[in-house]
N, C-alpha and C positions, 0 to 999 in steps of 0.2 A: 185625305187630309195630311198624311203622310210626306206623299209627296209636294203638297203647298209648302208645309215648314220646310223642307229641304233644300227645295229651290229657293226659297226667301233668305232661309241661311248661309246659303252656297250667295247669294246675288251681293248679300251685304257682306260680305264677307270679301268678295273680289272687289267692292267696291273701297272699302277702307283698305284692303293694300295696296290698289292703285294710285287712290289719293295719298298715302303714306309713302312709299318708294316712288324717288323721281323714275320718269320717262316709263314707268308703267302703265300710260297711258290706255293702253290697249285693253291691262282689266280693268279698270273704272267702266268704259264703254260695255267688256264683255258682262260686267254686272249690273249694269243698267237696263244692257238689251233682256238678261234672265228676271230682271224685276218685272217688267214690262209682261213677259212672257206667261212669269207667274199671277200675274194681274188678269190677262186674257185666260190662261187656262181655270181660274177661280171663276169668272165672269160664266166661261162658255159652262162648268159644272153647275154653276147657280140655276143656269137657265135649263140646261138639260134635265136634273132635278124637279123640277117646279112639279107642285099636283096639278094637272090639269080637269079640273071636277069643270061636269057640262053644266051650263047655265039652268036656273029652274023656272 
């Protein structure tokens, strides 16, 4: 969980100073592509996670 919040703060974080400093265009993009990432890395732990109890 550690690292969820990290990437999440690390992602928004490059994302408002891109948006904020012209032609920093490139972290807006690199904070989007770490949102995204941390979206997918949460998903793929959900699933890996899961209890799998056999049907009765």
């Amino acid at each position: 969980m550690v690292l969820f919040l990290t990437l999440l703060v690390a992602g928004i974080a490059l994302i408002a100073i891109g948006a904020g400093v012209d032609g920093m265009l490139y972290l807006t993009s690199a904070g989007v592509l770490l949102l995204i990432a941390d979206l997918l890395y949460l998903a793929a732990r959900s699933v890996w996670r899961s209890p799998r109890r056999p049907a009765r």
